[in-house]
C-alpha positions, 0 to 999 in steps of 0.5 A, a space after each residue: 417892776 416885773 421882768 416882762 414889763 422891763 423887756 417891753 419898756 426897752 424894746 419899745 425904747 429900742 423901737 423908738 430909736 429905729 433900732 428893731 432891725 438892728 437887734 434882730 439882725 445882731 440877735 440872729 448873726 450872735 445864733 450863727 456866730 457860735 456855731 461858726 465859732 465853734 468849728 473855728 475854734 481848734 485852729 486858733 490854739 496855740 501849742 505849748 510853748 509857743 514857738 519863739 521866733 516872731 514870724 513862725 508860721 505855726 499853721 495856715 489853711 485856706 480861708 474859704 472865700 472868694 477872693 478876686 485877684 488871689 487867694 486867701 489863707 488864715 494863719 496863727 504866727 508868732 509876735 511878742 509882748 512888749 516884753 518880748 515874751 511869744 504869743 500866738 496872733 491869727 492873720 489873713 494872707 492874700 495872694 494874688 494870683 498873677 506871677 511874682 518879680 524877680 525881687 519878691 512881691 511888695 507886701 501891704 499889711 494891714 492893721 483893722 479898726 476897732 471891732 471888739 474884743 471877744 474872739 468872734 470879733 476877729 476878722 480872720 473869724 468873721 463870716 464877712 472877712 473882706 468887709 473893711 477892705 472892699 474898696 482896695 484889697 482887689 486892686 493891690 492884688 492886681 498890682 501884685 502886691 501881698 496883703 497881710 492882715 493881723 487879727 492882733 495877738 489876743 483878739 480871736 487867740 488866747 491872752 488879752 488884746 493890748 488895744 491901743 498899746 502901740 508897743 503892742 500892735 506895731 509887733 504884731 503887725 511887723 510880725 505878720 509880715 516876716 509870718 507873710 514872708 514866710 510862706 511858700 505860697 507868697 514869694 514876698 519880697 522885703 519892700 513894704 508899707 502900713 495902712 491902719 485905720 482908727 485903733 490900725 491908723 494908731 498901730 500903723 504910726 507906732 508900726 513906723 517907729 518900731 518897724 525898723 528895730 523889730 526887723 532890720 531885714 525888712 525895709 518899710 517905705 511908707 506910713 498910710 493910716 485913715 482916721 488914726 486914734 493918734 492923738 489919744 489924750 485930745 480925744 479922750 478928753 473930748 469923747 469920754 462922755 457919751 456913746 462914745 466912752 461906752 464903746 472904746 472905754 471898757 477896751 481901754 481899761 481892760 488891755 491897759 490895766 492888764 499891763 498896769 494893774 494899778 492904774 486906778 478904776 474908782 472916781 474914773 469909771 463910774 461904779 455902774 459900770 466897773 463890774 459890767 466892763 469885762 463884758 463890754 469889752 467882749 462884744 463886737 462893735 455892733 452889738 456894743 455900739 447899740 447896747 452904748 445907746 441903752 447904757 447912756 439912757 438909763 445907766 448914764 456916763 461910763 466914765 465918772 469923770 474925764 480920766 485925763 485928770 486922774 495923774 496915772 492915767 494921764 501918763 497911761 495916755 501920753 505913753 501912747 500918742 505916736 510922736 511925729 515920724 522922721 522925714 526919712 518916712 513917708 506917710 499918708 493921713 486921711 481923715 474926715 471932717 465928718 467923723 464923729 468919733 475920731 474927732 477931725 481937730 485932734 488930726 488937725 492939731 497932728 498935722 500941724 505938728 508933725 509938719 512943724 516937726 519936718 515930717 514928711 506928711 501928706 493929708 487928704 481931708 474927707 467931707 460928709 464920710 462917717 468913721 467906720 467908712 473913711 478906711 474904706 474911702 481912703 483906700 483907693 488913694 493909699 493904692 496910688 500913694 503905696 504904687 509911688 512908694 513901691 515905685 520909688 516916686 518922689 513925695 509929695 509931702 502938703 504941709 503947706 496947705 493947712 487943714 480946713 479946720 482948727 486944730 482946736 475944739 470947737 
């Protein structure tokens, strides 16, 4: 078949699907993108070697938005591999503008959803940087609270993002806080908590685990993550096939493999797509989510079977669902009925869980919101639960009230 022939099967197939605009719009921003890039680039080099001291501020500069309530700067900290060897992470730190207490403001860090792995994915990169945070960044600036906001090391940075690896994007968050602490413009305090959402929910609840550990001198209060990729193995079990698989799957094997070579790609992912996986997993969300629909057509599955039944993969995954937090902290689940891809009966299933468990859980179920809006939804209710926190406000842990769905597919 000739090359033109192929170009106008698949425009009109993209047509027919109602997706004209959206290639266009993603084909114009790639154009815009790389000159952006392009003038970004230099900020984002680490020196060699890499300061070792997580939390250095290797440098910072404005960040060149408006933002009400505060200012924004762009920051290159240092975190660390689960091995504790240094790596160069980029952040976004908001100040707000009105005057700090005695004991140094409260700090809100936040850990984005999935978005990609390519550089220009990063939000401190993004022309659009406050796009997932409309709904309550202005408010806790308001408040007088700092927000900080990590890229995760290797997302805009050099090295590999380690998505979804827990180990991974509870440093980096940590780190971003003592980073935060460490500039002269924040007069931040120690007091903090952690709102994720999607792959941030997952860092925020392994962020409530390892916090402690990684800086005793910091002292988090609370765990709020919306749709949280928690449960990995009920929802790779269930989303492996289909849209889905194309979009999270090549992230999956590329961050995991790197740390694990020997976790197996042949009868797990489908041969069409082992060689294209790399690439995927460059693209922003956007663009990936479209090609997902393309892939799916005419290329079919990306795995070629649930990779759960494969034993080392299985092992892989187990190794990353968060356990339940202990009572001592608290934490805010928000989650949608109508999500599509995290999944509401895997979170149904936590929450029976970890309340079982003596967690002190409190859950706020969505209905008719979508995956990528819920961390915006979420938000102005993780403004009133983080005020409580920082107010020393007795819990209200809702373990009583079951979710109003079963924790079971179906």
């Amino acid at each position: 078949m000739r090359a033109g022939r192929v170009v106008t099967i698949v425009l009109a197939v993209l047509v027919a699907a109602g997706l004209g605009t959206l290639i266009t719009k993603a084909v114009t921003n790639k154009a815009h993108q790389t000159v952006r890039q392009d003038a970004l680039q230099p900020f984002y080099i680490p020196p060699d070697p890499i300061p070792s001291t997580p939390g250095t501020v290797i440098r910072q500069e404005p960040l060149g938005v408006s933002v009400e309530g505060g200012s924004g700067y762009r920051i290159l900290y240092t975190s660390t591999r689960p091995d504790d060897s240094p790596v160069a992470a980029s952040a976004m730190v908001f100040v707000p503008s009105k005057p700090s207490p005695a004991a140094g403001r409260p700090v809100v860090a936040w850990a984005h959803g999935t978005i990609g792995m390519g550089d220009a994915c990063a939000p401190s990169r993004s022309s659009d940087p406050l796009a997932s945070m409309s709904t309550w960044l202005t408010p806790m600036l308001q408040r007088g609270w700092v927000v900080v906001a990590t890229d995760y090391a290797g997302l805009g940075t050099p090295g590999q993002e380690l998505y979804l690896v827990g180990q991974a994007e509870a440093r980096d968050v940590v780190s971003s806080v003592v980073a935060a602490r460490n500039m002269a413009e924040t007069d931040a305090g120690t007091r903090w908590v952690v709102y994720g959402h999607s792959q941030g929910g997952h860092a925020a609840l392994w962020t409530g685990h390892l916090a402690a550990g990684l800086a005793p001198e910091l002292n988090l209060l609370g765990v709020a993550a919306a749709a949280p990729a928690a449960n990995l193995t009920d929802i790779m079990s269930a989303q492996y096939a289909g849209r889905v698989g194309w979009v999270i799957g090549p992230e999956v094997v590329q961050a995991w493999r790197s740390l694990d070579p020997t976790l197996p790609v042949d009868g797990v992912v489908s041969p069409s797509a082992i060689d294209a996986t790399p690439d995927i997993a460059d693209e922003c969300i956007v663009q990936a989510a479209l090609e997902s629909i393309l892939r799916e057509r005419f290329q079919g599955e990306y795995f070629a079977t649930d990779p759960l039944t494969n034993p080392a993969w299985a092992a892989a995954t187990a190794a990353q669902v968060p356990s339940p937090l202990p009572a001592s902290m608290p934490t805010l689940m928000v989650q949608s009925t109508a999500d599509t891809v995290v999944l509401a009966w895997p979170n149904a299933a936590l929450q029976q869980q970890w309340c079982a468990a003596g967690s002190d859980l409190s859950a706020i179920w969505l209905g008719h919101v979508g995956h990528n809006d819920t961390g915006l939804a979420a938000g102005p209710a993780v403004v009133t639960w983080a005020t409580e926190r920082f107010d020393g406000t007795s819990t209200q842990r809702n373990c009583a009230v079951p979710a109003p769905i079963a924790s079971t597919p179906g």
